[in-house]
C-alpha positions in Angstrom: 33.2 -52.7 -6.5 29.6 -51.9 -6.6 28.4 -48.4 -7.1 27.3 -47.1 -4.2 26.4 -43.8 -5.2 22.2 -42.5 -4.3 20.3 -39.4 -4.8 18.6 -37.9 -1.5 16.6 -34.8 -4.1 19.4 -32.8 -5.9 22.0 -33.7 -3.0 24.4 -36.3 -5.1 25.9 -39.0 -2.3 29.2 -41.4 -3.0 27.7 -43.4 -1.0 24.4 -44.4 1.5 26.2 -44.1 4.9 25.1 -40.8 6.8 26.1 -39.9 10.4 23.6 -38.9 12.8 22.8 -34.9 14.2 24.9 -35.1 17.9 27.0 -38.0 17.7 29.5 -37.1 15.1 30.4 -33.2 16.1 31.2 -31.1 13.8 32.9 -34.0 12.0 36.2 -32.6 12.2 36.6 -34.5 15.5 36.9 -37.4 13.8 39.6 -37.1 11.2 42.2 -38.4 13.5 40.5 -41.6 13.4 38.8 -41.8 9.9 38.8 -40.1 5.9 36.0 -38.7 6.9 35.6 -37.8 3.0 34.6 -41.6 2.5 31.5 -41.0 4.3 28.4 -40.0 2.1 27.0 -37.1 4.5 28.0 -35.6 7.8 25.2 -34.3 9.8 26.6 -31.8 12.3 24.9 -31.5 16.1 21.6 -29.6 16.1 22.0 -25.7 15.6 19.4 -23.3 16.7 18.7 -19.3 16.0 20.5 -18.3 19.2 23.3 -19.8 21.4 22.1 -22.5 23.9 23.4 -23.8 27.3 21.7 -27.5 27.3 20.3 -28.7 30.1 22.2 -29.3 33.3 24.1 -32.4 34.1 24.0 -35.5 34.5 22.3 -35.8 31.0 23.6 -39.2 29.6 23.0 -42.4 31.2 24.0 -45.8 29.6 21.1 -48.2 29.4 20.8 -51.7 28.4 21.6 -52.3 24.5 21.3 -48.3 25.0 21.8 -45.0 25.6 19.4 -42.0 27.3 20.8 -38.1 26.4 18.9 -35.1 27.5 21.9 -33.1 26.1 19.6 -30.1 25.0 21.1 -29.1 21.6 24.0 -27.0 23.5 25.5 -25.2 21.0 27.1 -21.3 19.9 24.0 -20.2 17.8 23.2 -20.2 13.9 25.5 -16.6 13.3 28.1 -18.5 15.5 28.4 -21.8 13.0 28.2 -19.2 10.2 30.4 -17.6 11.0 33.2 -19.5 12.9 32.0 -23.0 12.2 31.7 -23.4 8.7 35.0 -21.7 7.4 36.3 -25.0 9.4 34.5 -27.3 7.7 33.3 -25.9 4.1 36.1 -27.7 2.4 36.0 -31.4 3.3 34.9 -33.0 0.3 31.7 -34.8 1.3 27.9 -33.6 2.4 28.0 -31.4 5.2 24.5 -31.2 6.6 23.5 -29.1 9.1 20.2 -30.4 11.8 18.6 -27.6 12.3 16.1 -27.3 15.4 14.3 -24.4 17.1 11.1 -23.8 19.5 9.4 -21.2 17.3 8.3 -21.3 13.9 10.1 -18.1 13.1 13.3 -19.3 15.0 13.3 -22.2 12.2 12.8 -20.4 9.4 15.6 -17.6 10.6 17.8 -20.5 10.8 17.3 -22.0 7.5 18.0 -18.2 6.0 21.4 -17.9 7.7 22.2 -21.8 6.2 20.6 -20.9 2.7 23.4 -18.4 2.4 26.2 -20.7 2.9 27.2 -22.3 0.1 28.8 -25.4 0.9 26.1 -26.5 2.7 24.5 -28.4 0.5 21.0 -29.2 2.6 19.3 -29.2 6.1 17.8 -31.6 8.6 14.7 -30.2 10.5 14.3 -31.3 13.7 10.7 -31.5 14.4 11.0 -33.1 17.4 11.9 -29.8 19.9 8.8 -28.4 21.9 6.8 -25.1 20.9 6.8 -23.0 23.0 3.8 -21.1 21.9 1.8 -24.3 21.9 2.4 -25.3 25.0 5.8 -27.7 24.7 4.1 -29.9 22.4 6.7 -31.0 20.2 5.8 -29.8 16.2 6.6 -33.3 15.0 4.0 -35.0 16.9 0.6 -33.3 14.9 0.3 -33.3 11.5 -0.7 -29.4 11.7 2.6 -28.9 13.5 4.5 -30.8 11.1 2.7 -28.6 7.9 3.4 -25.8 9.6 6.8 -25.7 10.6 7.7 -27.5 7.0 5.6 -25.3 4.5 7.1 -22.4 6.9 10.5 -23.4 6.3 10.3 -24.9 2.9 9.4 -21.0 1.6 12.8 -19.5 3.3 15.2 -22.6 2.1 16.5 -23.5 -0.9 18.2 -26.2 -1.4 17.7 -29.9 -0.1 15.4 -29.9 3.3 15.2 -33.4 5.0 12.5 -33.6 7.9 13.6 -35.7 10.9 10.3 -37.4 12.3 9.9 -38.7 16.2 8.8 -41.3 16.7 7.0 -40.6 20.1 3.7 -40.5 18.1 0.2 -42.2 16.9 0.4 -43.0 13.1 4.2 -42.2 12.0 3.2 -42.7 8.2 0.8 -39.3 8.6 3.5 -37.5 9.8 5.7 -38.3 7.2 2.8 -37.6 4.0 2.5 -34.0 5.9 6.2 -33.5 5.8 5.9 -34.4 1.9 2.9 -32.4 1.0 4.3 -29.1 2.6 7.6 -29.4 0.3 10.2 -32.0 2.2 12.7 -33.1 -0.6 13.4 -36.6 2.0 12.4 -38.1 5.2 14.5 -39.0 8.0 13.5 -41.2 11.0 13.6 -42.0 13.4 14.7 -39.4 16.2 15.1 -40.6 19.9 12.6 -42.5 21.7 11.3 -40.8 24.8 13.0 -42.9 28.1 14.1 -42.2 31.2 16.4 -44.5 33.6 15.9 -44.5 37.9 19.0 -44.5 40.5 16.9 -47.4 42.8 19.5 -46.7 46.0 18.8 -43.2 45.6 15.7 -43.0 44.6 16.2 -40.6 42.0 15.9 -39.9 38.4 19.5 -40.5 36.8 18.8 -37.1 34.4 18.7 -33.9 36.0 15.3 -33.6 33.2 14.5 -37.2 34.6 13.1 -38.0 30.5 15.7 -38.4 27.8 16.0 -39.6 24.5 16.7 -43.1 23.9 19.0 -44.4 20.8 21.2 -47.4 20.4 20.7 -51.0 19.4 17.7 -51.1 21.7 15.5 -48.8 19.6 16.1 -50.6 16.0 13.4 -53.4 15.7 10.7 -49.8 16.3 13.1 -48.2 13.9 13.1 -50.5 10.9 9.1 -51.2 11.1 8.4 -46.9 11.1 11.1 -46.9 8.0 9.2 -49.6 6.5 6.0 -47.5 7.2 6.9 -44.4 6.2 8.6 -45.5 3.4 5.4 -47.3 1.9 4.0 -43.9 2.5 5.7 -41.4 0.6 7.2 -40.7 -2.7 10.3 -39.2 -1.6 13.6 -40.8 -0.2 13.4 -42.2 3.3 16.8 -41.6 5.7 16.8 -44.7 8.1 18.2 -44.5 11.2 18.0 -45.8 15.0 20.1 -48.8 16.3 22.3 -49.0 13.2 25.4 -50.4 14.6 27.3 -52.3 12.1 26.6 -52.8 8.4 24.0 -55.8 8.4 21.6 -53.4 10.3 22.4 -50.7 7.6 21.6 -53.1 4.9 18.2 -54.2 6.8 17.4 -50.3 6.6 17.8 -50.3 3.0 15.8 -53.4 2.1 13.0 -51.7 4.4 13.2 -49.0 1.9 16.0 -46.4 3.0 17.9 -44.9 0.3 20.3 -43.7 3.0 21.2 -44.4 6.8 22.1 -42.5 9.5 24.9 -44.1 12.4 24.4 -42.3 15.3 25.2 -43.9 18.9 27.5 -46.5 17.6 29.9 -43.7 17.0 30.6 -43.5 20.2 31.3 -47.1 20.5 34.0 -47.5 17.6 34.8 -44.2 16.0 35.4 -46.4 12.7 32.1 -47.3 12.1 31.1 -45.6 9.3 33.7 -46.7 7.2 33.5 -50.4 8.2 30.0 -49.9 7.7 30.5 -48.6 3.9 33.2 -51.6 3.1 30.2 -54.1 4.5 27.5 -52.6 2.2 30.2 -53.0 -0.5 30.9 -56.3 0.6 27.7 -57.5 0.7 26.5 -56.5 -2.7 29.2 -58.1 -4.3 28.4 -61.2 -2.5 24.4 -60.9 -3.8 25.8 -59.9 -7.0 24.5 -56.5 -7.6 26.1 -54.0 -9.5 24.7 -50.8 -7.7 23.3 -50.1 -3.8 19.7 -49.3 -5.9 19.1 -52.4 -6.1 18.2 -53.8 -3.0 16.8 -50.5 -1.5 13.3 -51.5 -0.6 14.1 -55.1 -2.0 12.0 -56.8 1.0 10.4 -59.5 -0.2 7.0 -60.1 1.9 
């Protein structure tokens, strides 16, 4: 068996395979189905300062090779998953990673406090991509002075590892990604959801009560292996790929694009396995290549 063991900063992974903010709960959910210990990281569903409603429904639609949400990061609040969350899930024995989002600066950073304190949570993911409110609803991930200033803001109240999650509903996704690193990200991940939206034709109507969503699924991963090839030509610091990842050939084409990890998000849903099978195939596939260790053949692609 190869060793499939990577470094994202100081946060030590058995293995590549990461599941993505919203799609995997609070991973406990899963551990009828799965170990859930065999997976390298568990990213819980985006938590934010105060306790959030979501947006009404219906807020998923299927699309082709696809899926839109306009979920809304519903969830109890930061205190909430401090305090009746995390005695839960502290224990399992792998990365537990919480997304953190927020529509203020100071809503981020009072976040990231409350999750520096806990100590089995080993790092964050910032979400970049929720709107401020003080700038109008432009999303902080989509300027490289928003994306400085909500990291560098952040970065001083945290810690321990920080991981910036990038949209990709911008211009040049490699700037975004060099501002993440210069204001004090330990690791990029990308991409986030693509901006979508899906039409009822007999009725005339949008199928989302916010009639925009965010688009993931198999549909989104040709965009999402050239921007992790991008951004990881970029930077200096470990690239998270994710977007479309739906078996373990697509993982692998992550980490020849220059991944050190992946993220599975919507093909959770699909087959509540997939992270394991996803794991063995990486395994499986190394051995085949005969290579002795997953470093090997991260950003391998030979142009």
């Amino acid at each position: 068996m190869a060793d499939l063991s990577v470094n994202i900063g100081e946060l030590q992974m058995k293995n590549p395979v990461m599941t993505a903010s919203g799609t995997f709960g609070y991973g406990e959910e899963f551990a009828d189905f799965i170990d859930i210990t065999r997976i390298g990281g568990i990213i819980v569903k985006g938590t934010t300062l105060h306790s959030r409603e979501g947006n009404p429904y219906p807020r998923m639609a299927e699309t082709p090779a696809g899926m839109l949400n306009a979920v809304g990061l519903q969830n109890k609040g930061a205190n909430y998953f401090a305090e009746q969350i995390y005695p839960r899930i502290k224990d399992i024995q792998t990365n537990m990673i919480v997304n953190v989002s927020g529509s203020a600066i100071e809503d981020y950073v009072k976040t990231a406090e409350i999750m520096n304190e806990l100590d089995k949570i080993p790092a964050i993911e910032l979400n970049i991509s929720c709107p401020n409110v003080k700038q109008g609803g432009m999303a902080f991930g989509v300027t490289t002075e928003g994306v400085a200033e909500v990291v560098n803001a952040v970065r001083s109240a945290y810690k321990k590892t920080l991981i910036v999650k990038l949209s990709p509903n911008v211009t040049n996704i490699a700037e975004m990604a060099r501002a993440a690193e210069a204001n004090g990200a330990d690791s990029i991940s990308l991409i986030n959801t693509l901006l979508g939206m899906a039409i009822d034709a007999e009725r005339r109507k949008p199928i989302l009560s916010t009639v925009t969503g965010g688009l993931s699924g198999a549909a989104v991963k040709p965009i999402a292996l050239r921007m992790v090839w991008q951004v990881a030509n970029a930077v200096k610091i470990p690239v998270i790929g994710l977007g479309g990842i739906m078996n373990w050939k697509d993982a692998v084409e992550f980490l020849l694009a220059g991944a050190s990890a992946i993220q599975i998000g919507t093909a959770n849903f699909i087959d509540p396995a997939v992270t394991i099978k996803v794991v063995d195939g990486i395994n499986d596939y190394l051995d085949r290549q005969g290579c002795k260790s997953v470093s090997e053949i991260i950003g391998a692609l030979e142009l």
